[in-house]
C-alpha positions as a printed NumPy array, in Angstrom:
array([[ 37.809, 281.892, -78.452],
       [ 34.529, 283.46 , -76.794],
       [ 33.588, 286.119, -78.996],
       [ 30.69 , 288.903, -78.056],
       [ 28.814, 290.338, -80.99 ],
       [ 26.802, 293.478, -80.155],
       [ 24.6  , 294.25 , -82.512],
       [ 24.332, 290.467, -83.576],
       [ 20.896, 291.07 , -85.386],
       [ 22.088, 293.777, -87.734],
       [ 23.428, 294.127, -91.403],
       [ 27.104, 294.126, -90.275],
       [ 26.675, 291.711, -87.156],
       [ 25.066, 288.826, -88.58 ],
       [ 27.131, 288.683, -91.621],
       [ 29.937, 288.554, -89.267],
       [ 28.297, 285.935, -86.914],
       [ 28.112, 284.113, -89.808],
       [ 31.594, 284.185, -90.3  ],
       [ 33.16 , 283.194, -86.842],
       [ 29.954, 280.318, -86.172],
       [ 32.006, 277.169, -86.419],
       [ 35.306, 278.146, -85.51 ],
       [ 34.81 , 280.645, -82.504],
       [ 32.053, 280.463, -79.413],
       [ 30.244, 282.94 , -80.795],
       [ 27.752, 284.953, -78.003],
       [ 25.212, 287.439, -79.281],
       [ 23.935, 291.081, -78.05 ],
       [ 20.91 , 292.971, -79.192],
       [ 17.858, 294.453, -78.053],
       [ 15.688, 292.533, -80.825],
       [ 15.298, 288.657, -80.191],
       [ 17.685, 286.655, -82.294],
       [ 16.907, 283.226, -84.097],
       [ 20.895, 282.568, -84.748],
       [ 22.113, 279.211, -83.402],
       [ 24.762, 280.848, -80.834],
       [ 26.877, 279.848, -77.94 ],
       [ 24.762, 282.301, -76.056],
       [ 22.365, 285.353, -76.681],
       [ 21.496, 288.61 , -74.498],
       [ 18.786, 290.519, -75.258],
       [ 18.709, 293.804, -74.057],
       [ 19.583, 297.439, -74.004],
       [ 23.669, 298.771, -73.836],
       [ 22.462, 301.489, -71.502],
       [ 21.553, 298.082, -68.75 ],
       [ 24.714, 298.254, -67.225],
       [ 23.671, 294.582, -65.762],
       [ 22.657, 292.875, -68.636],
       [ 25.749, 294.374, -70.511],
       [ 27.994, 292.699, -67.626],
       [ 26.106, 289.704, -68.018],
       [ 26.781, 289.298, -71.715],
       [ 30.652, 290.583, -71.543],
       [ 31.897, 288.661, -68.332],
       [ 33.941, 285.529, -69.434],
       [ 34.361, 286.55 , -73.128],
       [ 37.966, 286.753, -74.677],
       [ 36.684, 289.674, -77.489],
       [ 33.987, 292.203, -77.426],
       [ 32.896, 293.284, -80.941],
       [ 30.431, 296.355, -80.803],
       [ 28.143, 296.809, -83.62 ],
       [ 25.092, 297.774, -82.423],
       [ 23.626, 301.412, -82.919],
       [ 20.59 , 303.357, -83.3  ],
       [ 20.272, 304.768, -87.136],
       [ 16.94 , 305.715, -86.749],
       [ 17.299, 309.517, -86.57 ],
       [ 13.221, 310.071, -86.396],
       [ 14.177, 308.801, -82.965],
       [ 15.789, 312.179, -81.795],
       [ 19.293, 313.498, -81.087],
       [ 18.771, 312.477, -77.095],
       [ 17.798, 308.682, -77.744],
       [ 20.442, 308.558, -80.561],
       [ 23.142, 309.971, -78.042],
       [ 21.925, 307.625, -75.207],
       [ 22.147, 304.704, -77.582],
       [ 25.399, 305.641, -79.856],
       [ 27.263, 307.946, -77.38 ],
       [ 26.428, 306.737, -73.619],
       [ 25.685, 302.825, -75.095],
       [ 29.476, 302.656, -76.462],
       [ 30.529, 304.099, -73.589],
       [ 28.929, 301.365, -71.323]])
């Protein structure tokens, strides 16, 4: 199964990468570069409505666990990333 991770670099997503590597096609998603052996990586922003595309077309299951926590980063940018990104 082709499985996207969003949020692949992150507590919650690279414990779970860690889980499905071997026994899914596991395809990363974060705006940080990733040193994970994966099926495929995107690195980018969820508010790219291109790159987003990109990463989702052809996979079976979208998992979305990327988000902002920083709150020093503002209520806008945390909205953008959270609210709008999710959205996306």
């Amino acid at each position: 199964m082709k499985i996207l991770i969003t949020g692949c670099n992150g507590f919650l997503g690279s414990k779970l990468v860690e889980k499905l590597k071997g026994k899914h096609e596991v395809y990363g998603f974060d705006r940080n570069p990733s040193n994970k052996k994966l099926a495929g990586f995107y690195q980018g922003d969820l508010n790219n409505i291109e790159t987003l595309n990109k990463a989702c077309a052809g996979k079976e299951i979208i998992i979305h666990l990327a988000a902002l926590l920083d709150e020093s980063a503002g209520k806008q940018k945390l909205f953008e990333v959270n609210a709008q990104g999710t959205e996306n």
